[in-house]
C-alpha positions in Angstrom: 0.0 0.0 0.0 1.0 3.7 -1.1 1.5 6.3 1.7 0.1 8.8 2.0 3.1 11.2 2.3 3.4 12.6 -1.0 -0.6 13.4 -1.4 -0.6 14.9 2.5 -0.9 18.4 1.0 -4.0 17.2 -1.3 -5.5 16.0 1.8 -4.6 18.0 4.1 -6.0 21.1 1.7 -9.6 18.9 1.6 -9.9 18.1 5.4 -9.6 22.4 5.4 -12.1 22.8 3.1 -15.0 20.8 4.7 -13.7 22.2 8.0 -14.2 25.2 6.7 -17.7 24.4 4.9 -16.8 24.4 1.1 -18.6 21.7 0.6 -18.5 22.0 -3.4 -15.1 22.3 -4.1 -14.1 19.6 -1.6 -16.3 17.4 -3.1 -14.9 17.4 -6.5 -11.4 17.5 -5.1 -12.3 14.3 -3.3 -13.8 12.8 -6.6 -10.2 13.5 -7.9 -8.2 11.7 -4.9 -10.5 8.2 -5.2 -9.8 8.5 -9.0 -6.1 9.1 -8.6 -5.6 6.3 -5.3 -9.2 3.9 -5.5 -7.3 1.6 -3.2 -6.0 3.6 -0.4 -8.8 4.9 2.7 -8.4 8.9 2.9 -11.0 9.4 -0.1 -13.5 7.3 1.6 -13.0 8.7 4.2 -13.7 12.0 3.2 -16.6 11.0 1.4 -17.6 9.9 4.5 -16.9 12.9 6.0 -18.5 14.8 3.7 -22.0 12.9 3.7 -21.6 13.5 7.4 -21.3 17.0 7.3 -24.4 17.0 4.7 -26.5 14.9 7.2 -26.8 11.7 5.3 -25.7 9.4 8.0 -26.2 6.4 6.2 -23.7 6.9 3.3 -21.4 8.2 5.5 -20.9 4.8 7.4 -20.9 3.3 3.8 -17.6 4.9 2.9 -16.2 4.9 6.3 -16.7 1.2 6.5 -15.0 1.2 3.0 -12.4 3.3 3.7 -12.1 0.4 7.0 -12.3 -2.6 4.5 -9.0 -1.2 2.7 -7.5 -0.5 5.6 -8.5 -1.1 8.9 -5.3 0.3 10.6 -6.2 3.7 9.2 -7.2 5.4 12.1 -9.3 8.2 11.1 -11.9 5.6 9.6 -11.6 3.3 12.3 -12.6 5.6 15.0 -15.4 7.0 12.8 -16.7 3.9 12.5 -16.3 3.0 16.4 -18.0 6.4 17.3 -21.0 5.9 14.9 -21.5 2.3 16.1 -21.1 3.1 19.7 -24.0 6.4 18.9 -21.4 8.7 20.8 -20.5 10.8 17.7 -20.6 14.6 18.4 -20.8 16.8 15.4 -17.0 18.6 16.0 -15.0 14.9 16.6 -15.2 14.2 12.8 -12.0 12.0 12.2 -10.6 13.6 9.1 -7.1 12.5 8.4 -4.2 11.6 10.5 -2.3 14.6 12.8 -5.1 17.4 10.9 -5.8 19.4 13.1 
């Protein structure tokens, strides 16, 4: 599996935009990343992130639980899949990427 490393500034500039609410142009720049890396968890996982942040709960867990299946030691989609299955999600612990802050 790929690391992240060299697209940490892609992501890193996505998990900024949906903190931030541009929902349009983080969408299409997530389109991009599962195009680019289809195997590797940070797309789905902002996907996931993304449907959370729109209110659909249910595709959310679909793409975090992908984003598990590739990976499951990915820990931003391993603790948004614990927190959605344990119902203790609060709307500002949204597990975007690794060390984003």
């Amino acid at each position: 599996m790929k690391s992240a490393t060299k697209e940490d500034a892609q992501v890193y500039e996505i998990c900024k935009q949906l903190k931030n609410k541009e929902l349009e142009i983080s969408y299409e720049k997530i389109m991009q990343l599962l195009t680019t890396f289809p195997s590797e968890p940070w797309g789905h996982n902002l996907l996931g992130c993304w449907y959370e942040i729109q209110g659909d709960v249910i595709l959310a867990m679909k793409h975090y639980r992908a984003a598990y299946a590739l990976n499951p030691s990915y820990d931003p989609s391993r603790m948004n899949v614990v927190e959605f299955q344990l119902h203790s999600r609060h709307t500002n612990s949204i597990y975007f990427h690794q060390e984003a802050k």
